[in-house]
N, C-alpha and C positions, 0 to 999 in steps of 0.2 A: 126707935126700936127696929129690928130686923125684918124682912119680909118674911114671909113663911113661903115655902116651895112645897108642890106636891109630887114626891119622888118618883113617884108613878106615875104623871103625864109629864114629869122630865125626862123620863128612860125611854115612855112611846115617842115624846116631837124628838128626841136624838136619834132614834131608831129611825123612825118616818126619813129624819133626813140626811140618814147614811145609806137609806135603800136605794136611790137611784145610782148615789157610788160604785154600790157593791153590783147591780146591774152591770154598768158599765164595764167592769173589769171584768165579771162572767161572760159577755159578749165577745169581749177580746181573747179569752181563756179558750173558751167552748165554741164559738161562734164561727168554726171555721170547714171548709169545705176537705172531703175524706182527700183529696187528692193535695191539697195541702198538709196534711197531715201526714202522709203518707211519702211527703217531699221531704218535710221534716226529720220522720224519722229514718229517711234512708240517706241522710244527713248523718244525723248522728251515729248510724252503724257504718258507716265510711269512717269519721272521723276515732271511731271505735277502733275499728279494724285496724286503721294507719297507727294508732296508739300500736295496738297493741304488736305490733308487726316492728315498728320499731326499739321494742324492748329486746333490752341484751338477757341473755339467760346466763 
């Protein structure tokens, strides 16, 4: 005969052991200092800028 599972402390130990996952990539996401960010995005309004500087009108 089958076992029986109980779906609700199957959802919490999956959850328990996706949380440090999802930690970790929060860390990498968020966890970064204003002047890195800020290197970032003057990054990205460079490469914005060159875009758009190179378009033919």
């Amino acid at each position: 005969m089958a076992e029986f599972i109980n779906l609700n402390k199957a959802r919490k130990a999956k959850a328990r052991a996706d949380k440090p996952i999802r930690a970790q990539e929060n860390r990498i996401r968020f966890g970064r200092t204003r002047s890195e960010k800020a290197a970032d995005a003057a990054d990205k309004a460079r490469i914005a800028k060159k875009l758009d500087d190179s378009k033919r009108d």
